[in-house]
C-alpha positions as CSV (number, residue, x, y, z in Angstrom):
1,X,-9.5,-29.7,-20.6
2,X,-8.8,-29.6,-16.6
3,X,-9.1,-33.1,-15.7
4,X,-9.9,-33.7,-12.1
5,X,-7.1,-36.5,-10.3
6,X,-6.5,-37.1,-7.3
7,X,-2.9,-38.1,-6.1
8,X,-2.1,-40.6,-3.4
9,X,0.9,-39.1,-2.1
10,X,-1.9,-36.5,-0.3
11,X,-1.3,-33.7,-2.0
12,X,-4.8,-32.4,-2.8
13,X,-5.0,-28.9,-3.3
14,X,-7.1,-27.5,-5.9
15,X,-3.7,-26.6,-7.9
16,X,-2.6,-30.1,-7.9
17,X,-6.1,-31.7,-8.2
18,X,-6.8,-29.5,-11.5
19,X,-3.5,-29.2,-12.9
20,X,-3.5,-27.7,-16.8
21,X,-2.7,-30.3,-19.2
22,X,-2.3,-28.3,-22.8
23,X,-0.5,-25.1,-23.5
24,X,-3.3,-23.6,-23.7
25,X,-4.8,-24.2,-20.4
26,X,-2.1,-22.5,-18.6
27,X,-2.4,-18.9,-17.5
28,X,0.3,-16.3,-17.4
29,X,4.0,-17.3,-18.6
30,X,3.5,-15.8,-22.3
31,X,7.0,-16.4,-23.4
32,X,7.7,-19.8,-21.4
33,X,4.4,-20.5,-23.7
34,X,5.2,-19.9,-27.2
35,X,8.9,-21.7,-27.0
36,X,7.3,-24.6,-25.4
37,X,4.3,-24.6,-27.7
38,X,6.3,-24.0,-30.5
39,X,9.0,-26.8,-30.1
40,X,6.4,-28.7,-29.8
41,X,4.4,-28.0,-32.5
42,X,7.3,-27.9,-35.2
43,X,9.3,-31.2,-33.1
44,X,12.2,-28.6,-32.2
45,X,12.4,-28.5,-28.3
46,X,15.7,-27.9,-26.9
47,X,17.6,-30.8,-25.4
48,X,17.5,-29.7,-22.0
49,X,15.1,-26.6,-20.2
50,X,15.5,-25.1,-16.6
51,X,12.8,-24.2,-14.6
52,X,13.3,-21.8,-12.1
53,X,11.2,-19.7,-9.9
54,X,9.5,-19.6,-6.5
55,X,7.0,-22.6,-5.2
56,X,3.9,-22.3,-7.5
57,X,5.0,-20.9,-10.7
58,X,4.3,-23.6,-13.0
59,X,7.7,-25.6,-13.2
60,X,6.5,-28.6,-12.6
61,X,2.9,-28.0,-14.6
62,X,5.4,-26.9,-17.7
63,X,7.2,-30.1,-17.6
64,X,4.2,-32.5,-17.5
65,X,2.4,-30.6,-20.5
66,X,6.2,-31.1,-22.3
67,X,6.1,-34.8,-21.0
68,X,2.4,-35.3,-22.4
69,X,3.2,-34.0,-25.5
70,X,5.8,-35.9,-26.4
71,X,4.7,-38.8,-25.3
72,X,1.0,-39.1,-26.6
73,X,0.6,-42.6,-28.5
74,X,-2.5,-40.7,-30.7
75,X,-0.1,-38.0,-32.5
76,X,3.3,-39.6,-34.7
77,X,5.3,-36.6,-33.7
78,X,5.3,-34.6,-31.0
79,X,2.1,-32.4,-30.3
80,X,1.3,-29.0,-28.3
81,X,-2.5,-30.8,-27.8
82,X,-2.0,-34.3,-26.8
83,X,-5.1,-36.3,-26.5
84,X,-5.1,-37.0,-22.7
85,X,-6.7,-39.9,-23.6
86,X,-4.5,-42.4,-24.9
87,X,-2.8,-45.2,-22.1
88,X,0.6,-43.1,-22.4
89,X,-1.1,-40.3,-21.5
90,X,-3.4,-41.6,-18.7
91,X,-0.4,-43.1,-17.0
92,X,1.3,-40.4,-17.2
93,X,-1.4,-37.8,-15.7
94,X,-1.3,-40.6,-12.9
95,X,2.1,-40.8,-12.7
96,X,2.4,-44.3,-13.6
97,X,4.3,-43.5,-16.9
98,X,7.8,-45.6,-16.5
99,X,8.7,-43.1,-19.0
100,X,8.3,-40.1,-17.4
101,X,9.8,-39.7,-13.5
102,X,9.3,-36.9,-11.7
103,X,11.9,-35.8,-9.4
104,X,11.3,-32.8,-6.6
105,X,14.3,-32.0,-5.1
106,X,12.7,-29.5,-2.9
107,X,10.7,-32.5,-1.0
108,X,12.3,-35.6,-1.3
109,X,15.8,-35.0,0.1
110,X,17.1,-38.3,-0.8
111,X,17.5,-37.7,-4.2
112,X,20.3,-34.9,-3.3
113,X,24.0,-36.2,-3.4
């Protein structure tokens, strides 16, 4: 389910706006898929995961869906299909989840040390 959001930092676009929010949803990356969907699924995601690749490849779009499904008050464990309707996951499609920070290196330079 592509839920429509729009974010206050301006950034608008239609890939931002209608970012995938399952697994599922997201197109291409077959491999990236099945170990994320997996770990999820079975509660076995690795500790840590690097995304690399050029502006627009999904990084950060992998790393939400990993950060809903873990999160999602409506599933005990963690799930490859969170609800995206609980307050967990609300706030954190708004980015308002104190749980979940998102840090972009590549735009905010203060971060860097």
């Amino acid at each position: 389910m592509l839920i429509k959001r729009t974010m206050t930092s301006g950034a608008n676009d239609l890939n931002t706006v209608y970012r995938p929010c399952t697994v599922q949803e997201v197109i291409g990356q077959d491999i990236n898929k099945k170990i994320i969907e997996s770990g999820l699924r079975n509660g076995s995601l690795p500790h840590s995961l690097l995304f690399t690749g050029p502006a627009g490849c999904g990084k950060t779009t992998m790393a939400r869906i990993i950060a809903l499904g873990l999160n999602c008050r409506a599933h005990v464990e963690s799930t490859d299909k969170p609800c995206l309707d609980c307050t967990c996951c609300k706030a954190t499609l708004d980015q308002k989840n104190l749980d979940v920070i998102e840090i972009n290196v590549g735009k905010d330079r203060k971060s860097v040390v």
